[in-house]
N, C-alpha and C positions, 0 to 999 in steps of 0.2 A: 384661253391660253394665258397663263402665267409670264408676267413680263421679267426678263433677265437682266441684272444687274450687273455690269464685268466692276471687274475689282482687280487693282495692281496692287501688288505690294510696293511699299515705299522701299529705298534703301536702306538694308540692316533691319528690316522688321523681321520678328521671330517669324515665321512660317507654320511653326508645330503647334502657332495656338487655332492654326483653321481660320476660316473664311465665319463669316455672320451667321448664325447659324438660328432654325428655330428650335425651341427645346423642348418644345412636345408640341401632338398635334394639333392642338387648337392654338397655340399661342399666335396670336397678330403679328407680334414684333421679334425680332431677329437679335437676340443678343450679341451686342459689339466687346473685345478685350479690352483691358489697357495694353498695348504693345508698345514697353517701355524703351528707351535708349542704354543699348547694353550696360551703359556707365550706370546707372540707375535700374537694371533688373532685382539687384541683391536685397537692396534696401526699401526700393519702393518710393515712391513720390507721397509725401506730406503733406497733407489738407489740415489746418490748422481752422480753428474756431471763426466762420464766417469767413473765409478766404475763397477765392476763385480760381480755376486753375485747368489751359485747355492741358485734357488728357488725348499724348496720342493714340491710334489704334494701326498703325499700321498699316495702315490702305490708301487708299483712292477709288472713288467710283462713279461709275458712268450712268448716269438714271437715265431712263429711255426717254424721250419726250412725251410729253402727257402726263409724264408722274413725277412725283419729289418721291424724297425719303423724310420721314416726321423724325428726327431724335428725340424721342422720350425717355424722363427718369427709371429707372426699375424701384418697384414699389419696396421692397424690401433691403434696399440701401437707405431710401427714406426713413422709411418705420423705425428699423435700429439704429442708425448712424446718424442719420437728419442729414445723406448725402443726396444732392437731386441738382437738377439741372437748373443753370440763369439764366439759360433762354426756354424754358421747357413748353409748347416743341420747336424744338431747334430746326429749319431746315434746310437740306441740303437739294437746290436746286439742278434741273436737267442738263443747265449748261456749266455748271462746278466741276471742274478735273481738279482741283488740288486736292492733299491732304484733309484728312477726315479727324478731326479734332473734338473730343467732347466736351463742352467747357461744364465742369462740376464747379458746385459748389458746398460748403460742410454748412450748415444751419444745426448742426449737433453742440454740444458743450465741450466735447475734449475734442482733440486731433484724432485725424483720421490719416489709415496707411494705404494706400491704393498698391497693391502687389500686380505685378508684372504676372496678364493671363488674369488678375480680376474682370468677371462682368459687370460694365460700368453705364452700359445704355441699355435700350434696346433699338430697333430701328422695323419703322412701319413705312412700306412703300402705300403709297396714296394717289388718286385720279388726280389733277389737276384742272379746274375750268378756270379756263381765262373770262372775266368778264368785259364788256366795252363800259368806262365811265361819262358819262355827260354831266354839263352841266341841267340844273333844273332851278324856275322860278319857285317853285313851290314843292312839297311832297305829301303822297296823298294820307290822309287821315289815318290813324290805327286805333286799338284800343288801349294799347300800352302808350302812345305820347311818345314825348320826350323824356319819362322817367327812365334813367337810370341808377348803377352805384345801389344795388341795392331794394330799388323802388318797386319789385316786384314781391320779395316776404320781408321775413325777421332779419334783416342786413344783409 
C-alpha cells in the first residue's frame, strides 16, 4: 500500500495550482509549484546570478512515520537555466508540520524569473532506517581504506 501524505494549504495559497502531483507514470518524484504571495503573482520572484532564495509552495505536510520526502532539483531547470537546488536533496522530515519552502539557487549567467504555478522541485517520498551509532576502537579492514575525494577514478 501506498503511504499518504495530507497536505494543508498555507494561508492565501493559490489552490488552482493542485496538490504535488506525478507527471507521468513512471516519474519518482511529485512536481512541487511556486505558490507565490499574491503581491508577487504578476511579476514573479527574481533569481539573480548565484543568489539563493526559499521559494514558497503553498503547503504543508505531514510525512507518515518511516518516511521523509527527498526535495530534488528538476533536471531541466538545471540544464537551461543553471537553476537547482543548495541543499539538493533537501529533506523534509516526519515530524516537520511547517511550511514547505524550496531553497533554489541560479548557477546560470543571467537572471532568472520564477512565475507563479512554475514547477520548481520535485519531491520523492523515501523509507527511512534509523541506525543505532557506537562508539568503536577500531574498524574493520576494507579494500577501499581511507581513500577518499576522489580516490576511487579520474577525480
Amino acid at each position: 500500500m501506498s503511504p499518504v501524505v495530507r497536505v494543508l494549504w498555507e494561508a492565501g495559497a493559490d489552490h488552482a495550482l493542485g496538490l504535488p502531483s506525478y507527471e507521468t507514470a513512471g516519474a519518482a518524484g511529485a512536481d512541487v509549484r511556486a505558490n507565490l504571495p499574491e503581491e508577487a503573482r504578476a511579476g514573479g520572484l527574481v533569481l539573480a546570478p548565484m543568489q539563493r532564495r526559499v521559494v514558497p509552495t503553498g503547503i504543508r505536510v505531514e510525512v507518515p512515520d518511516g518516511y521523509e520526502i527527498q526535495v530534488r532539483p528538476r533536471s531541466g531547470l538545471a540544464l537551461k537555466h543553471g537553476i537547482t537546488l543548495a541543499n539538493t536533496p533537501g529533506t523534509i522530515d516526519s515530524d516537520y508540520r511547517g511550511p514547505l519552502g524550496v531553497i533554489l539557487v541560479n548557477l546560470g549567467a543571467e537572471p532568472y524569473t520564477i512565475r507563479h504555478g512554475d514547477r520548481i522541485a520535485q519531491l520523492v517520498i523515501a523509507p527511512v532506517v534509523r541506525a543505532r551509532f557506537e562508539a568503536a576502537a577500531a574498524l574493520s579492514a576494507s579494500a577501499r581504506g581511507a581513500g577518499g575525494f576522489g580516490s576511487t577514478g579520474q577525480g
